[in-house]
N, CA and C atoms as a LAMMPS dump frame, in Angstrom:
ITEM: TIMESTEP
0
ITEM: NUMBER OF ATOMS
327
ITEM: BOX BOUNDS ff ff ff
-5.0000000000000000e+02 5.0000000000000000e+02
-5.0000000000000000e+02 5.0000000000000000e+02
-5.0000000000000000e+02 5.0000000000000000e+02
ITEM: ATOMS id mol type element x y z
1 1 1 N 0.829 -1.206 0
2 1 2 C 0 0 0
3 1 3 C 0.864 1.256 0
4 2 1 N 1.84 1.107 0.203
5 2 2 C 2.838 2.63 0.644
6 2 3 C 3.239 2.985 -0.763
7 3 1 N 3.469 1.825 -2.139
8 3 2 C 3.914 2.563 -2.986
9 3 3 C 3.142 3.595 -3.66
10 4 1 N 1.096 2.485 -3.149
11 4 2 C 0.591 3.065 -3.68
12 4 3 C 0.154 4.993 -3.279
13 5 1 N 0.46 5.251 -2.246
14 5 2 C 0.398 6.041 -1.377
15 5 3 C 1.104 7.027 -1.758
16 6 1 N 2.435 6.778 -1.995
17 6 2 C 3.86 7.552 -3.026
18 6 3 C 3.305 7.868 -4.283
19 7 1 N 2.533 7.744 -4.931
20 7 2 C 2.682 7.26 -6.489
21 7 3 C 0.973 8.427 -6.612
22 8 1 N 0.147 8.042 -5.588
23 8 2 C -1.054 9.178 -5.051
24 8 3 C -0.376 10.248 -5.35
25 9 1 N 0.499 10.441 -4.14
26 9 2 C 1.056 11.916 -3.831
27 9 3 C 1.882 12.674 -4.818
28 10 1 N 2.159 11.643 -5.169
29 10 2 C 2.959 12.488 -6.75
30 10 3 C 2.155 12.726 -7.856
31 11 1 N 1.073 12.372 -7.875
32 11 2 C 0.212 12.503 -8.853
33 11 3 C -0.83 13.789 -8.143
34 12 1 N -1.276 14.154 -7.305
35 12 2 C -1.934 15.189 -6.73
36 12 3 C -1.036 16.198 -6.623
37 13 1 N 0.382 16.164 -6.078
38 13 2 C 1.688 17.055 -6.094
39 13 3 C 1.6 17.801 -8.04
40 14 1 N 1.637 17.228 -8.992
41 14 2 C 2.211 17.107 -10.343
42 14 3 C 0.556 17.779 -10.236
43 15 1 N -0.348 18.041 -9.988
44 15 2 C -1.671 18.48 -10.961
45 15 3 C -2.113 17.896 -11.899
46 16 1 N -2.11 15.943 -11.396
47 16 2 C -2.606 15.57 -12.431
48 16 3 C -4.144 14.879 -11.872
49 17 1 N -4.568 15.126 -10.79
50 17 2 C -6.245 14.925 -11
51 17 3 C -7.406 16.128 -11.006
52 18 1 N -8 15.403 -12.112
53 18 2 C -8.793 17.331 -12.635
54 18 3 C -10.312 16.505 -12.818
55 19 1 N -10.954 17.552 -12.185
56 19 2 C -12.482 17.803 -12.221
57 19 3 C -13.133 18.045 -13.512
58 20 1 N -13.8 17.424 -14.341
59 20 2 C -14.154 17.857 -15.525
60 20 3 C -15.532 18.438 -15.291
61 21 1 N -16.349 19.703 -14.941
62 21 2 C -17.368 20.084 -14.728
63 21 3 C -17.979 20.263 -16.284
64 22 1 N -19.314 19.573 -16.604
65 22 2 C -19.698 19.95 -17.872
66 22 3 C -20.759 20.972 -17.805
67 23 1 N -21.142 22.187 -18.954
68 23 2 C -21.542 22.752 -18.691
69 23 3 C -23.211 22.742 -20.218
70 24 1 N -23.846 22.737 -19.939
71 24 2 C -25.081 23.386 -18.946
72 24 3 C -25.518 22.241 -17.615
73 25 1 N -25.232 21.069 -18.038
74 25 2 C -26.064 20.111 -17.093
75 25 3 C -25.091 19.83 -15.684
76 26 1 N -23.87 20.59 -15.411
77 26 2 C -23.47 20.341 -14.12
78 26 3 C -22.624 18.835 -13.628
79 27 1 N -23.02 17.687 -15.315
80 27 2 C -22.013 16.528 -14.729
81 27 3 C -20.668 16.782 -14.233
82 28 1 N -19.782 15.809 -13.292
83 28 2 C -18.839 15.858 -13.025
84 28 3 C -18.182 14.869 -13.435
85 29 1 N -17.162 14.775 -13.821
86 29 2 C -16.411 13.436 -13.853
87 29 3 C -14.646 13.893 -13.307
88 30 1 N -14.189 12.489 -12.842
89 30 2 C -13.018 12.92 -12.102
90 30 3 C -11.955 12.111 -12.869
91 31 1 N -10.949 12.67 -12.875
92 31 2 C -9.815 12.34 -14.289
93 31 3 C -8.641 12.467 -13.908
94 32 1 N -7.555 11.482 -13.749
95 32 2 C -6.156 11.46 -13.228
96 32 3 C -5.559 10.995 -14.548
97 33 1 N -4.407 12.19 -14.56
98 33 2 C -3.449 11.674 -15.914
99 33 3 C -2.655 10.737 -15.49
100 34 1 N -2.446 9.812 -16.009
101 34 2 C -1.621 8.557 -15.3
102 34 3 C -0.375 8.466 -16.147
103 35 1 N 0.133 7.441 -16.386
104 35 2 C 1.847 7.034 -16.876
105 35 3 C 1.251 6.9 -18.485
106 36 1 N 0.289 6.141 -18.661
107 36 2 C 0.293 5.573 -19.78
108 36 3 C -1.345 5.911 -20.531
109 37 1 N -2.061 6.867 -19.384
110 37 2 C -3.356 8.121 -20.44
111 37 3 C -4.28 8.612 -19.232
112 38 1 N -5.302 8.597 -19.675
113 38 2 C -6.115 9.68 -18.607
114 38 3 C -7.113 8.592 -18.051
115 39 1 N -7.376 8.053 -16.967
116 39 2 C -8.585 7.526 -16.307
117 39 3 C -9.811 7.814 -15.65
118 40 1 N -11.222 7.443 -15.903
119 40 2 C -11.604 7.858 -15.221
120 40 3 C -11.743 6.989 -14.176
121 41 1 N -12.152 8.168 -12.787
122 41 2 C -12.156 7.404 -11.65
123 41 3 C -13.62 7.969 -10.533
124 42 1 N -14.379 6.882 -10.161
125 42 2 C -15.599 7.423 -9.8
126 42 3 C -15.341 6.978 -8.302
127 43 1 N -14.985 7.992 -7.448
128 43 2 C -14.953 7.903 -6.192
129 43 3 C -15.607 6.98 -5.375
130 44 1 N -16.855 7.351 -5.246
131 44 2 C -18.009 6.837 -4.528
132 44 3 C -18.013 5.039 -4.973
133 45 1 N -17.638 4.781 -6.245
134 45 2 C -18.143 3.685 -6.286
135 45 3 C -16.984 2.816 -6.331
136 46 1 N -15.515 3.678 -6.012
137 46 2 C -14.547 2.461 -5.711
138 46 3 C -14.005 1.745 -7.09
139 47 1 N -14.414 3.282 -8.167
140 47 2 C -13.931 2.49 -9.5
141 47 3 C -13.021 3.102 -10.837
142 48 1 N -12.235 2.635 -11.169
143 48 2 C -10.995 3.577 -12.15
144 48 3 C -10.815 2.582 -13.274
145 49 1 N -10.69 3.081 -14.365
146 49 2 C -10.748 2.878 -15.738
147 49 3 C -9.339 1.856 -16.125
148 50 1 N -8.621 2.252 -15.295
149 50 2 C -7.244 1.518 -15.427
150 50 3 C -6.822 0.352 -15.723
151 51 1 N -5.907 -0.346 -16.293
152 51 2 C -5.743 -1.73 -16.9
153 51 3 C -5.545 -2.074 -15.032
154 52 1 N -4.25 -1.628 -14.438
155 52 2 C -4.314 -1.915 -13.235
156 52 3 C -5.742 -2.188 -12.509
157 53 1 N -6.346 -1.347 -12.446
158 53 2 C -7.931 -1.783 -11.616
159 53 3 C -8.421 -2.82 -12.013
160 54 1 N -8.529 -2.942 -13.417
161 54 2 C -9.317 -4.171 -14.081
162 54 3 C -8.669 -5.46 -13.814
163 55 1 N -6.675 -5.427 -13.466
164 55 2 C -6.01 -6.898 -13.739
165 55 3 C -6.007 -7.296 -12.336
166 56 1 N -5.527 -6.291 -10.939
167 56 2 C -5.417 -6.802 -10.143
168 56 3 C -5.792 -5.924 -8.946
169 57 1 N -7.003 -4.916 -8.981
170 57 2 C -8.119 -4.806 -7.725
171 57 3 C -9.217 -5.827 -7.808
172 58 1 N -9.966 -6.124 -9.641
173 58 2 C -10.809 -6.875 -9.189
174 58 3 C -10.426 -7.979 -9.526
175 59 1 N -9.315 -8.719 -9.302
176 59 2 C -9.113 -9.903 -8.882
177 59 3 C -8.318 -10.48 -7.27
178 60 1 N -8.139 -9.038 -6.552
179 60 2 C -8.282 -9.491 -5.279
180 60 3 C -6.677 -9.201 -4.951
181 61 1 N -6.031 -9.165 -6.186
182 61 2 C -4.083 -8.833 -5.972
183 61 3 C -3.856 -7.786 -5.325
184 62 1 N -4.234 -6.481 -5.551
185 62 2 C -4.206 -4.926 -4.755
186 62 3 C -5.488 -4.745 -4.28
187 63 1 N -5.27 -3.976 -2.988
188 63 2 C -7.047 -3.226 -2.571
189 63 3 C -6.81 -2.102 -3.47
190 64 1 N -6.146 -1.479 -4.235
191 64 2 C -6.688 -0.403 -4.767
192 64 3 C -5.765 0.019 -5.927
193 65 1 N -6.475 0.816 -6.585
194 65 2 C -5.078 1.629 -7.427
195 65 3 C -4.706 2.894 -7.416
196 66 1 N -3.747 3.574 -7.439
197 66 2 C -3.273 4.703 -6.937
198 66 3 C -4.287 6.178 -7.828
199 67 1 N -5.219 6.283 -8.667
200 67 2 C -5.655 6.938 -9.279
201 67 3 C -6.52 7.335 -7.971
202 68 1 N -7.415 6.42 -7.596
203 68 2 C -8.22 6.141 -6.953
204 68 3 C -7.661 6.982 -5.45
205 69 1 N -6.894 6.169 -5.151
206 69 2 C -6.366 7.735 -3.987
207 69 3 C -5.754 8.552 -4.144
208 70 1 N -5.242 8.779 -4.978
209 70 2 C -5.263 10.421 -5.672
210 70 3 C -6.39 11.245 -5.412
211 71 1 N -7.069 10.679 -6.152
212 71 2 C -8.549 11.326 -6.29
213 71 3 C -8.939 11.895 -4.683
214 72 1 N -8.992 10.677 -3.86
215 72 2 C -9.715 10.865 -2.508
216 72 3 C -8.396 11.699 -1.941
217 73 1 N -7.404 11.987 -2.319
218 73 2 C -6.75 12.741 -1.665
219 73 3 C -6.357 14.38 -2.278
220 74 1 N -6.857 14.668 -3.364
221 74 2 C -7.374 15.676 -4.178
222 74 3 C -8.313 16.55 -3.767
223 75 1 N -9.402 15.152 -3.516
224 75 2 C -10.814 16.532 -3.128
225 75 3 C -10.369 16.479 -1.533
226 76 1 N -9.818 15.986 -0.453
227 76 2 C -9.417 16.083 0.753
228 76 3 C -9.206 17.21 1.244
229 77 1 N -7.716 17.626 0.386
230 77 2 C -7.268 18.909 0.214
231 77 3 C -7.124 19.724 -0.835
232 78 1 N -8.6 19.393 -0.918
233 78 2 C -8.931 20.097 -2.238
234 78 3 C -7.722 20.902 -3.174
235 79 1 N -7.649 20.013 -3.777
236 79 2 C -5.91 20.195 -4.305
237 79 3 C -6.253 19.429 -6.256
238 80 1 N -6.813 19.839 -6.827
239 80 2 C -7.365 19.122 -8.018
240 80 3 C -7.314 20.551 -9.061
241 81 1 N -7.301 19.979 -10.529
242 81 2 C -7.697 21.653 -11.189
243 81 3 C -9.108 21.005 -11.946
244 82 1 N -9.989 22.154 -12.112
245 82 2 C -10.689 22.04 -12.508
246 82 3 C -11.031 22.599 -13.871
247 83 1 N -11.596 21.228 -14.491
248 83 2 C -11.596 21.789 -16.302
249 83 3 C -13.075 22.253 -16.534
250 84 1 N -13.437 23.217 -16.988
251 84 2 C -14.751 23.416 -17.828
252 84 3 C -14.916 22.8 -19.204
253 85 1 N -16.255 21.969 -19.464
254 85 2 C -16.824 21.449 -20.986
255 85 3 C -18.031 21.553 -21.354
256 86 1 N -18.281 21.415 -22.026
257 86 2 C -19.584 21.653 -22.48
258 86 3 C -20.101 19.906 -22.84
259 87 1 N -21.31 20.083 -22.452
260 87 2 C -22.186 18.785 -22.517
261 87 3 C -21.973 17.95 -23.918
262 88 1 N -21.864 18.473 -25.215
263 88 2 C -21.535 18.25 -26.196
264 88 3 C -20.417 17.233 -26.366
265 89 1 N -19.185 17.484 -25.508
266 89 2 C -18.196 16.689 -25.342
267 89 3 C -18.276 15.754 -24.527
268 90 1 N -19.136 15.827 -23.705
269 90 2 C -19.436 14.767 -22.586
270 90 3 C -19.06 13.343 -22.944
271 91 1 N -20.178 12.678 -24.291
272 91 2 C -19.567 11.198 -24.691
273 91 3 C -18.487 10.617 -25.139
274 92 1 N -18.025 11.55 -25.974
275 92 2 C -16.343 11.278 -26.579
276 92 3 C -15.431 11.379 -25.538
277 93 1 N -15.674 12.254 -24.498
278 93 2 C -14.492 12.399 -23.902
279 93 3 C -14.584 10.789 -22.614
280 94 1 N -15.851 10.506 -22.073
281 94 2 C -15.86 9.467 -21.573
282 94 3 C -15.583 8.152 -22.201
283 95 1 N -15.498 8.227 -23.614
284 95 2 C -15.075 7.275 -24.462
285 95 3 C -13.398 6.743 -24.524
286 96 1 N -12.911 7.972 -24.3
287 96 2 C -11.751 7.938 -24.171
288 96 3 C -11.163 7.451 -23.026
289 97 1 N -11.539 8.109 -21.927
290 97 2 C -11.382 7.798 -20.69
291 97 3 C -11.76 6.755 -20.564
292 98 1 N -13.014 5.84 -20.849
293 98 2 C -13.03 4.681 -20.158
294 98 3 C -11.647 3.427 -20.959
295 99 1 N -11.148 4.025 -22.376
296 99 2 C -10.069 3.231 -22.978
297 99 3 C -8.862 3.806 -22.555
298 100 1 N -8.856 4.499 -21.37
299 100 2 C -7.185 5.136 -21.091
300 100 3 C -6.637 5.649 -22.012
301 101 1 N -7.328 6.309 -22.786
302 101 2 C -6.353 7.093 -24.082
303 101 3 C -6.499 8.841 -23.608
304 102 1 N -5.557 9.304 -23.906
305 102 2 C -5.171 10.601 -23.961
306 102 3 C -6.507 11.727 -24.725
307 103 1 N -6.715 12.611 -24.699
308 103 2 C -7.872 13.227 -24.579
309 103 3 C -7.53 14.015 -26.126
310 104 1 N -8.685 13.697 -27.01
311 104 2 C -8.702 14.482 -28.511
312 104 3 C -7.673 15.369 -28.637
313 105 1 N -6.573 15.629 -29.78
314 105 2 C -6.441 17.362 -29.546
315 105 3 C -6.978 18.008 -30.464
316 106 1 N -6.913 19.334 -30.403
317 106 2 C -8.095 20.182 -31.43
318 106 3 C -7.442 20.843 -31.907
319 107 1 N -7.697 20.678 -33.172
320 107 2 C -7.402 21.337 -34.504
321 107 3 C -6.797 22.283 -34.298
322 108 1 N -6.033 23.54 -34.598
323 108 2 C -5.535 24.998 -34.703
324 108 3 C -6.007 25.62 -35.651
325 109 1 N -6.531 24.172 -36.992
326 109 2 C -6.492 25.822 -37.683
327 109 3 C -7.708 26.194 -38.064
């Protein structure tokens, strides 16, 4: 548990768990940039997008994965940045997130 604990703190330290507030309807979703893309991670229900979560929380190997207390240690000390979106983006971007991939980039020109 301690690495996972280290590996939290450097990830809340670095500004990498962010609040995605969408806007008109107020969803939230909570999003830690990790080593290898962006996860989502739903507090309350004890659940993160992560190959880690999927290979070895729910098979009983780790109680947890470090996104996951990030998160709970983010909104703690309230220490998170928060992104504004618009509802529009809402599905794609959870699309992404639930495949750990890195978030669209947008066009310039």
């Amino acid at each position: 548990m301690t690495s996972i604990l280290v590996e939290a703190e450097n990830a809340v330290r670095a500004g990498r768990v962010k609040l995605h507030v969408f806007k008109p309807s107020g969803r939230r979703r909570w999003v830690v940039v990790g080593k290898h893309g962006e996860y989502l991670v739903l507090p309350e229900a004890g659940y993160c997008s992560c190959p880690d979560f999927f290979f070895r929380v729910m098979s009983g190997e780790k109680p947890t994965c470090y996104h996951l207390v990030a998160v709970k240690l983010a909104i703690e000390r309230n220490q998170f940045k928060t992104v504004e979106k618009y509802d529009a983006e809402h599905d794609q971007l959870m699309e992404c997130w639930l495949k750990g991939e890195a978030l669209p980039k947008k066009d310039d020109s």
